[in-house]
N, C-alpha and C positions, 0 to 999 in steps of 0.2 A: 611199784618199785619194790624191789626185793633186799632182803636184810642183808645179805651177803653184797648184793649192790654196794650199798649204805654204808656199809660196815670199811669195804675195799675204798671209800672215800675218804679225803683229810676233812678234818673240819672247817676248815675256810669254804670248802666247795660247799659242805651240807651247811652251812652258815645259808650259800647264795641262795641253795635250794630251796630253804625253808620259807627265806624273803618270797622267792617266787611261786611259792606252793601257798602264801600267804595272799597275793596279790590274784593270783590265780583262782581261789577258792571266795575272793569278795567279788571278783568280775562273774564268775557261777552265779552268786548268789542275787546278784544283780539282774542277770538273765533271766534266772527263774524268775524273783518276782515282778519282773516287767513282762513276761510271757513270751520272749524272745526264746527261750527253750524249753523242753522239759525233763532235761536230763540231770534227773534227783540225784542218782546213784553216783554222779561222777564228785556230788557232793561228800558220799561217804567215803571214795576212792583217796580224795584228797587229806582230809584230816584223819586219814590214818598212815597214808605215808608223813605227812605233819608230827605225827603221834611216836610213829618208829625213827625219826630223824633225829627229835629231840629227847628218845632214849637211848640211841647211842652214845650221842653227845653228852647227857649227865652221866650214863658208865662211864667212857672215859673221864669228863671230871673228877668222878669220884674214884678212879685210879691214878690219877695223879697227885690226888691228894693221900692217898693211902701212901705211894711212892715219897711225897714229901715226909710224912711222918715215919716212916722208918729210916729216913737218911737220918731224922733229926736225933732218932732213939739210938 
């Protein structure tokens, strides 16, 4: 997933995404170590788009918070 992706998203949707990048990345992990697959790398695919989801989402918190404090100032 790409940042511009991510970024073109509300946060409601990258909220769902995360859930399912989350649920996603423990059925991986479960695969692997049962031997049902061997595909590592889709483990590191995952928690970095995990990684970039949940840094857009604290920018925009922390712009909204900056927006709060200068209404209040």
């Amino acid at each position: 997933m790409k940042i511009s992706d991510i970024v073109a998203k509300k946060d409601q949707d990258l909220e769902k995404k995360l859930a399912e990048l989350g649920e996603q990345l423990t059925k991986s992990r479960f695969q692997i170590a049962t031997k049902e697959s061997d595909k590592t790398a889709e483990i590191k695919k995952i928690k970095t788009d995990i990684a970039r989801i949940k840094t857009i989402l604290r920018e925009r918190e922390i712009l909204r918070e900056e927006e709060k404090d200068e209404k209040k100032a």
